[in-house]
C-alpha positions as a Markdown table, in Angstrom:
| # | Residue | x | y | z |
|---|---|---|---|---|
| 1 | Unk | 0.0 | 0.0 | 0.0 |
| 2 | Unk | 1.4 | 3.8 | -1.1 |
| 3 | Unk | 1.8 | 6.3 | 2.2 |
| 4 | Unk | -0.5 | 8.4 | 0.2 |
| 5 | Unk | -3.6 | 5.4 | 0.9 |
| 6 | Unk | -2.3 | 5.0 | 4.4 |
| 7 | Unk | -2.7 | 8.7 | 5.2 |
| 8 | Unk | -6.2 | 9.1 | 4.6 |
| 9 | Unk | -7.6 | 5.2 | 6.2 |
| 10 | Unk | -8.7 | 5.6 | 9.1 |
| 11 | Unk | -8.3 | 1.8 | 9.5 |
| 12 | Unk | -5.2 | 0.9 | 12.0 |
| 13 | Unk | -2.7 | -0.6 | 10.3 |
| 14 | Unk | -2.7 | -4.3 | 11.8 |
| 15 | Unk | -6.8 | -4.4 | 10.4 |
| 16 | Unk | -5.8 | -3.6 | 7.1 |
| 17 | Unk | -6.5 | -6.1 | 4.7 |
| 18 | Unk | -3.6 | -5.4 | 3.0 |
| 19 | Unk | -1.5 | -5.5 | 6.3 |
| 20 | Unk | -3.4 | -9.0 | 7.5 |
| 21 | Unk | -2.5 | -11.0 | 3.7 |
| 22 | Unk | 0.8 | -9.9 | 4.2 |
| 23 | Unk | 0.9 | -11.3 | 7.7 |
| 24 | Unk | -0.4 | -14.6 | 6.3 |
| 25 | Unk | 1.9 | -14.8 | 3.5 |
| 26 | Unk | 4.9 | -14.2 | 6.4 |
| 27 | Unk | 2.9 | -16.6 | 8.3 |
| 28 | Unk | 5.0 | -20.5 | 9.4 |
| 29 | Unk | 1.6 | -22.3 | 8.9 |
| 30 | Unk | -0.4 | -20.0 | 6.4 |
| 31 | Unk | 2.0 | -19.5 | 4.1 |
| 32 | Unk | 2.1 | -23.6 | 3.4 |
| 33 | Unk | -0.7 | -22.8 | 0.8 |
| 34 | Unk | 1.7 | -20.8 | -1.1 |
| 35 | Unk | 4.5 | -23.0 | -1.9 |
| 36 | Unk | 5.3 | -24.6 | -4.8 |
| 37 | Unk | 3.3 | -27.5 | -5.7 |
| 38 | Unk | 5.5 | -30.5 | -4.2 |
| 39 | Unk | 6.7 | -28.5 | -1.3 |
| 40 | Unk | 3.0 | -28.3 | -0.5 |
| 41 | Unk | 2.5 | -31.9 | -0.6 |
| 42 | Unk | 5.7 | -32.9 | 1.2 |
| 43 | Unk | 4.1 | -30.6 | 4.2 |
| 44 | Unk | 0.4 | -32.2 | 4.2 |
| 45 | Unk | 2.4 | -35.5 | 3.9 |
| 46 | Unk | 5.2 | -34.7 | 7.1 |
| 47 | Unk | 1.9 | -33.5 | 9.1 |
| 48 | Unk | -0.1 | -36.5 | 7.9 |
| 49 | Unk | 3.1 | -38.7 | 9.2 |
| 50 | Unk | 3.7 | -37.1 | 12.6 |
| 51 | Unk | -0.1 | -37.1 | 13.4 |
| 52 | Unk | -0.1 | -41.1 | 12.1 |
| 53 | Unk | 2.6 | -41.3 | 14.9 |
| 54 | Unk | -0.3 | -40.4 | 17.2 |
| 55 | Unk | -3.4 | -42.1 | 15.5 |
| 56 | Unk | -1.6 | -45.8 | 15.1 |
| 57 | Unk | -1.0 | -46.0 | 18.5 |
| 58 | Unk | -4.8 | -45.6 | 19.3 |
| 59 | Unk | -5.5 | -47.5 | 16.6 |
| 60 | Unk | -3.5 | -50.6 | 17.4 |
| 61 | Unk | -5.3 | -50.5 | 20.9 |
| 62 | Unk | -8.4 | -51.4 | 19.1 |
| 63 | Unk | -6.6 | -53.2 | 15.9 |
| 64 | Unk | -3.7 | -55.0 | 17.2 |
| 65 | Unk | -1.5 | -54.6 | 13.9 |
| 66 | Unk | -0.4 | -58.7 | 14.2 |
| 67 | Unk | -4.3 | -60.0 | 14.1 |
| 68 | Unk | -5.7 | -57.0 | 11.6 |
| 69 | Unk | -3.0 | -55.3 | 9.8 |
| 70 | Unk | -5.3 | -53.6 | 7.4 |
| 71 | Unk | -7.8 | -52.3 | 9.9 |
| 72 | Unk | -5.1 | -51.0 | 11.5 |
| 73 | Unk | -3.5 | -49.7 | 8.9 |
| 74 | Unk | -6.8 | -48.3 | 7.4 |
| 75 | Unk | -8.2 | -46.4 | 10.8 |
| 76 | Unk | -4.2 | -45.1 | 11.6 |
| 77 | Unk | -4.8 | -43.4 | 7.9 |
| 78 | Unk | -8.3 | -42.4 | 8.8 |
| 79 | Unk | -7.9 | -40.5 | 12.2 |
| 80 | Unk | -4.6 | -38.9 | 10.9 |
| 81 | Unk | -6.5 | -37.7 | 7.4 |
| 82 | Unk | -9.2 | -36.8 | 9.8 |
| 83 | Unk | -6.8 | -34.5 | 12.2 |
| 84 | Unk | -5.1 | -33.3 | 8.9 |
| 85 | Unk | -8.2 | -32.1 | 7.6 |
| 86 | Unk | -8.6 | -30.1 | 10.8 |
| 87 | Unk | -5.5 | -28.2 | 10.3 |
| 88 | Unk | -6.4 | -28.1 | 6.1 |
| 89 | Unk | -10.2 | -26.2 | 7.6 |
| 90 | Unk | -8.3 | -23.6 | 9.5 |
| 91 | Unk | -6.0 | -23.1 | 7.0 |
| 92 | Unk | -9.1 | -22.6 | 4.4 |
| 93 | Unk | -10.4 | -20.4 | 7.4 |
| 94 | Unk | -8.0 | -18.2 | 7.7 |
| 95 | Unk | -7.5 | -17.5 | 3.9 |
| 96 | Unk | -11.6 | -17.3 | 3.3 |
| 97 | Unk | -11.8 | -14.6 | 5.9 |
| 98 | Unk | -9.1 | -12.6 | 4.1 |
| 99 | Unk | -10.9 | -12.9 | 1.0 |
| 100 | Unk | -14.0 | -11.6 | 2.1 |
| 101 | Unk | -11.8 | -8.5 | 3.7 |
| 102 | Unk | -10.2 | -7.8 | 0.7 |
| 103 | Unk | -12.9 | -8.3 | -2.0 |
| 104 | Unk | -15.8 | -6.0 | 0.3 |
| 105 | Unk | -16.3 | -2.5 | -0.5 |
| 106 | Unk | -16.6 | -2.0 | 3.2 |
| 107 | Unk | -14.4 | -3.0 | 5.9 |
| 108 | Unk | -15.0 | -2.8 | 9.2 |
| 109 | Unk | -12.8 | -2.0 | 12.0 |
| 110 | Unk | -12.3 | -1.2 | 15.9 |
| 111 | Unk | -10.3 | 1.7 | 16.9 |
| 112 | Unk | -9.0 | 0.9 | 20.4 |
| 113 | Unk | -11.8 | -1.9 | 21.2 |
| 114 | Unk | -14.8 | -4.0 | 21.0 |
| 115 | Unk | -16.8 | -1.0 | 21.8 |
| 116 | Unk | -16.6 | 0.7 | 18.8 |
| 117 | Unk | -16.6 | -0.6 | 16.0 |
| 118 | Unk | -16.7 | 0.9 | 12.6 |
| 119 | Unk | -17.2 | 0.3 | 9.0 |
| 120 | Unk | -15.2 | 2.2 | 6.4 |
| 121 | Unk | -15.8 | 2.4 | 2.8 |
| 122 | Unk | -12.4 | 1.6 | 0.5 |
| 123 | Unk | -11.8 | 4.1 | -2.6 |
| 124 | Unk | -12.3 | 2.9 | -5.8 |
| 125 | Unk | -8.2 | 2.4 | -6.4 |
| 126 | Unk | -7.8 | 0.3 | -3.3 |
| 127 | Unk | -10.8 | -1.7 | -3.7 |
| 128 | Unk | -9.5 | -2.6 | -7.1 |
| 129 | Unk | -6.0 | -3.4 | -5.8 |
| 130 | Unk | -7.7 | -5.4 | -3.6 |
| 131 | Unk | -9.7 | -7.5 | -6.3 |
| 132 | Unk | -7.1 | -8.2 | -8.0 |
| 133 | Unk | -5.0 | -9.6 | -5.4 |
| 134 | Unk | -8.3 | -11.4 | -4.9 |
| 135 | Unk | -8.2 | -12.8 | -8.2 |
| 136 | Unk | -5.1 | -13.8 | -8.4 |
| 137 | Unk | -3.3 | -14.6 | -5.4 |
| 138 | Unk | -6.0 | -15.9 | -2.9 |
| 139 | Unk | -8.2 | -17.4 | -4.8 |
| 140 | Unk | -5.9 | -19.9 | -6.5 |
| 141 | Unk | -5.1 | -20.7 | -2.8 |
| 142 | Unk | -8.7 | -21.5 | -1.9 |
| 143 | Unk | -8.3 | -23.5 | -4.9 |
| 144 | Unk | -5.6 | -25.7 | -3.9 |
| 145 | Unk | -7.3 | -26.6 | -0.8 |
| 146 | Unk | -10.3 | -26.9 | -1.7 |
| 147 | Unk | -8.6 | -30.0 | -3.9 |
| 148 | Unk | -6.8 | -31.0 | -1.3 |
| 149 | Unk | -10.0 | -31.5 | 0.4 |
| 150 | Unk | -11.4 | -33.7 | -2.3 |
| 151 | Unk | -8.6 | -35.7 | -2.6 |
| 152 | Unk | -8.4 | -36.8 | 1.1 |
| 153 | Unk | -12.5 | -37.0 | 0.6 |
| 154 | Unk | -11.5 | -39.0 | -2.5 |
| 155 | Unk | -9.0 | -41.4 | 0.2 |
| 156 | Unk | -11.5 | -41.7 | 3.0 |
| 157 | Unk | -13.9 | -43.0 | 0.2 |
| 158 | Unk | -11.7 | -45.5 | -0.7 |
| 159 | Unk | -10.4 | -46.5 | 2.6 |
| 160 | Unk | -14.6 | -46.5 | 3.7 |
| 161 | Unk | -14.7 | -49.2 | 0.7 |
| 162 | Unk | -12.0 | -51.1 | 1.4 |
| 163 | Unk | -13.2 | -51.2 | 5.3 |
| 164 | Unk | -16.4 | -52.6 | 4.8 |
| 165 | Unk | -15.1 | -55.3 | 2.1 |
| 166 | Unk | -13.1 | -56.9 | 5.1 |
């Protein structure tokens, strides 16, 4: 954003929506979304591992891994794609939200507290800017989850299947 648009909002800086997608993009877990393609899927694969670390354990209680190695193997999966798609939601959260605050014509805002809120009407220029960066930076990130989503909908299908063949 130009000083000259700073020095007539009357928004504070840190509820900007300008300021708050540049905070995501600098963001450890939100900026995940932007990566390249297989970085992206080496990350939703690391958290799908380390949370399978958790999941097999409670799934071997009920599955002992000897007696039903599938079952186990199929419900370790399931409750880690499950917990994944937890994290995947917030994630879709957090960029959705940013979305709707860049792409209104009104924002609204709270100058020093819950108390008293207010809405504020962008100018033309920065509602465009904001559009645009709409277009095309966040939503080709709602994108990618949103097939990220199918795909482990697309898995937990499949695994569904393949548990009530057994």
């Amino acid at each position: 954003m130009n000083q000259s648009a700073l020095e007539f909002c009357p928004v504070p800086l840190e509820q900007q929506p300008q300021y708050e997608y540049q905070q995501l993009q600098e963001s450890w877990f939100f900026s995940w979304v932007t990566l390249e393609p297989w970085p992206y899927i080496r990350k939703i694969l690391w958290l799908i591992g380390g949370l399978l670390l958790v999941t097999a354990t409670i799934a071997a209680a009920s599955f002992p891994p000897t007696e039903y190695p599938l079952k186990f193997m199929i419900s370790g999966l399931a409750g880690s794609g499950f917990l994944a798609t937890l994290f995947l939601v917030r994630l879709y959260l957090g960029w959705s939200y940013l979305y709707d605050r860049l792409y209104k014509a009104k924002i609204s805002y709270e100058e020093s507290g819950w108390y008293d809120g207010q809405i504020w009407e962008k100018p033309q220029a920065m509602l465009d800017r904001d559009r645009l960066i709409v277009a095309y930076e966040i939503q080709p990130i709602l994108g990618r989850l949103q097939k990220t989503f199918l795909f482990i909908g697309i898995l937990g299908i499949v695994g569904s299947i393949i548990w009530f063949i057994l």
